[in-house]
Every structure is written in C-alpha cells, then in structure tokens.
matplotlib code that plots the C-alpha trace (Angstrom):
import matplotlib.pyplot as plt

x = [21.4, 18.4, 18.9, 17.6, 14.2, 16.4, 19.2, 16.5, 15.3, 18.3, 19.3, 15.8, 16.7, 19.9, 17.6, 16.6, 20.3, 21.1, 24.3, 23.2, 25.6, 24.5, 20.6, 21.9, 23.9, 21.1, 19.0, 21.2, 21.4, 17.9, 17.5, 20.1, 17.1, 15.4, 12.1, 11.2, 7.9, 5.0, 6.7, 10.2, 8.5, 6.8, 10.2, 11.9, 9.2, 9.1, 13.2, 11.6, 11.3, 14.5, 17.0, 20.1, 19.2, 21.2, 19.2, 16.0, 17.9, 18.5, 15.3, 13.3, 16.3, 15.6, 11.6, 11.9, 13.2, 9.6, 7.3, 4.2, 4.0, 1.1, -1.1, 0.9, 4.1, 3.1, 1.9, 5.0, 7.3, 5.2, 5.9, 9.3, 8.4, 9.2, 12.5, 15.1, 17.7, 17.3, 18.7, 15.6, 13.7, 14.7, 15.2, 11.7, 10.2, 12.3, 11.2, 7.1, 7.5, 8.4, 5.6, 3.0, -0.5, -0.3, -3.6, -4.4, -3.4, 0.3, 0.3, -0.8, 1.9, 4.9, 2.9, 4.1, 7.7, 7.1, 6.8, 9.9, 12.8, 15.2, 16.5, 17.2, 13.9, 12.0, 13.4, 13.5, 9.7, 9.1, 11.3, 9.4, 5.9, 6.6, 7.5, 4.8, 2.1, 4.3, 3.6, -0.2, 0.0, 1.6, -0.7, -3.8, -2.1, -2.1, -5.2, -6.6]
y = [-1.8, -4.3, -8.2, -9.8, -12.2, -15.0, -13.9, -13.2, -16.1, -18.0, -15.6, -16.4, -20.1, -19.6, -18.2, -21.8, -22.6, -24.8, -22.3, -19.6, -17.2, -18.1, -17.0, -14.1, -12.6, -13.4, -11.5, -8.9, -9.1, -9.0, -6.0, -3.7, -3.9, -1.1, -2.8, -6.1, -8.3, -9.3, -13.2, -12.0, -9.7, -13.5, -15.1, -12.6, -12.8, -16.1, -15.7, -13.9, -17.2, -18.3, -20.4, -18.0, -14.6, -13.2, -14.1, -13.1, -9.2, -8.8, -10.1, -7.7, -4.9, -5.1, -5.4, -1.9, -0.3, -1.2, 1.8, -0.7, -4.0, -6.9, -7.7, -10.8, -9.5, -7.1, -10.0, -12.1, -9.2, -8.3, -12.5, -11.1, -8.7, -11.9, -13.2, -14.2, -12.1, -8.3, -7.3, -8.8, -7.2, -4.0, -4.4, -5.5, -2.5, 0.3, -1.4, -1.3, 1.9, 3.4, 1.8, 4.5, 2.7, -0.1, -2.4, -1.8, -5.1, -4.1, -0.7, -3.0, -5.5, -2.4, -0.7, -4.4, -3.6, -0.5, -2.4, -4.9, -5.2, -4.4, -0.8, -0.6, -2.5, 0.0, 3.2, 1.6, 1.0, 5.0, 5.9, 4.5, 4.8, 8.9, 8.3, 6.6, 8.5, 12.5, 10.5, 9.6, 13.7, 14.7, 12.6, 14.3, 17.6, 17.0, 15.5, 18.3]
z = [-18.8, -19.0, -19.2, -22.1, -21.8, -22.4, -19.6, -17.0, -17.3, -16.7, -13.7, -12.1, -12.0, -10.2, -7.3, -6.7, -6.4, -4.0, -3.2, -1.1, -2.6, -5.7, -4.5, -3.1, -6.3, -8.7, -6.4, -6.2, -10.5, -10.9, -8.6, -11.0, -14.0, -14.6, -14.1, -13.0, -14.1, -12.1, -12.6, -11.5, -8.3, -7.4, -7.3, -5.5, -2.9, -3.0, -1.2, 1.3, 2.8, 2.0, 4.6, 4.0, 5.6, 3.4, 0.5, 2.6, 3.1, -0.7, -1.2, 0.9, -0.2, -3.8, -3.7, -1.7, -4.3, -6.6, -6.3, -5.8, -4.9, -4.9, -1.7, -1.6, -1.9, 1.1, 3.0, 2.8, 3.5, 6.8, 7.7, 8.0, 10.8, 12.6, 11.0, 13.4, 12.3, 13.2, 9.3, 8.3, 10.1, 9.5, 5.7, 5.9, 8.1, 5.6, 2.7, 4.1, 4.7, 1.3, -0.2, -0.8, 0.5, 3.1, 3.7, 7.6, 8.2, 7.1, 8.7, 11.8, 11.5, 11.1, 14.6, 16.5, 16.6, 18.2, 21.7, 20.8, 23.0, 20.4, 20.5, 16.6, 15.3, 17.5, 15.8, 12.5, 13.1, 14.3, 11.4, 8.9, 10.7, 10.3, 6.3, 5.9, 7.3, 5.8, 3.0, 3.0, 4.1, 1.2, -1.5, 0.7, -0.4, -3.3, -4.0, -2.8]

ax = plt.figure().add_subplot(projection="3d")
ax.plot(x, y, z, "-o")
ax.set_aspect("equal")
plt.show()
C-alpha cells in the first residue's frame, strides 16, 4: 500500500531527524512504496552520507531495490565503496551490481575491492562483478 503525497512528505522530514533510529525507520518506510520519486530517490541518497551506519545500510539497501538510478545517485553510492563499516560496503557493492548499466567510472570503482584485504568485501565484489557483466550478456542477447 502506497503513502499518500501528504504522508510522504512528512515521513521524508523525519530522515533529517536528529534520532538515528528515527532516520533509519523512515528509510526503511519509504523503501516499502511501490515506487519512489526522483525528489524522494535524492533524499535517500542524500543518507548515504549519513553519521549512523545504519541509516547509511538502509539507505544504500532500499535504493538497490530501484531498477535505475541517476548518475548522482550512482556516484554517491560508489563514495561508499570506502565507508568504514564493512555492511556498507557490501550493501553498497550488491546494490551496484543489480543496476543494469554502470558508467565505467562505477564499474571501475566496484573492480577496487577486488584487491582489499577483507575476505567478504572481496567475494561480494566478484559476486556482483559476475551479475553484472551475465547481465550486460543477457541484454546483448537479447538485443540481438
């Protein structure tokens, strides 16, 4: 069931709570609606930068689930590539990897992780590397 205009809206402002649990369940509310606005994609990103990293995971969680997403939105979910907290980062390298076309400068910033000391951040990174690119081979297919 879809929020209306008005209840969006007021669940957008509670993500500039200053409660992190607050941020975090309105995040997690706006990402149960069927679709999500351009303005409402922007704030979401806009937690990827968020101080709690929990907010920042249900952030990146929920704006995987969006079939395509803005340049921008790509760019500040590849910041997170760096995050301090390993949930980020993985969040952020599944969440890349669905997305259908990556600018090279994307696809770049997922290959970076592939030489990290990390155990789990370096499979997540093959993982999604391989969806990504059976992917780009499946639209040749059927392009073709």
């Amino acid at each position: 069931q879809s929020l209306s205009g008005d209840m969006l809206k007021a669940l957008a402002a509670r993500l500039e709570d200053e409660n992190g649990s607050v941020r975090a369940a309105a995040v997690d509310i706006l990402g149960k609606q069927q679709s999500l606005s351009d303005d409402m994609l922007e704030a979401l990103a806009a937690r990827l930068e968020d101080e709690d990293s929990s907010v920042r995971t249900a952030a990146v969680d929920i704006l995987g689930k969006q079939q395509s997403l803005s340049n921008d939105v790509l760019e500040a979910l590849a910041a997170r590539l760096e995050d301090e907290y390993e949930s980020v980062r993985a969040a952020a390298i599944e969440t890349l990897g669905k997305q259908r076309i990556l600018p090279r400068n994307i696809l770049q910033a997922i290959l970076a992780p592939l030489e990290h000391k990390d155990n789990l951040l370096r499979a997540a990174a093959v993982k999604r590397l391989g969806a990504y690119l059976y992917q780009q081979t499946d639209v040749q297919r059927s392009a073709a």
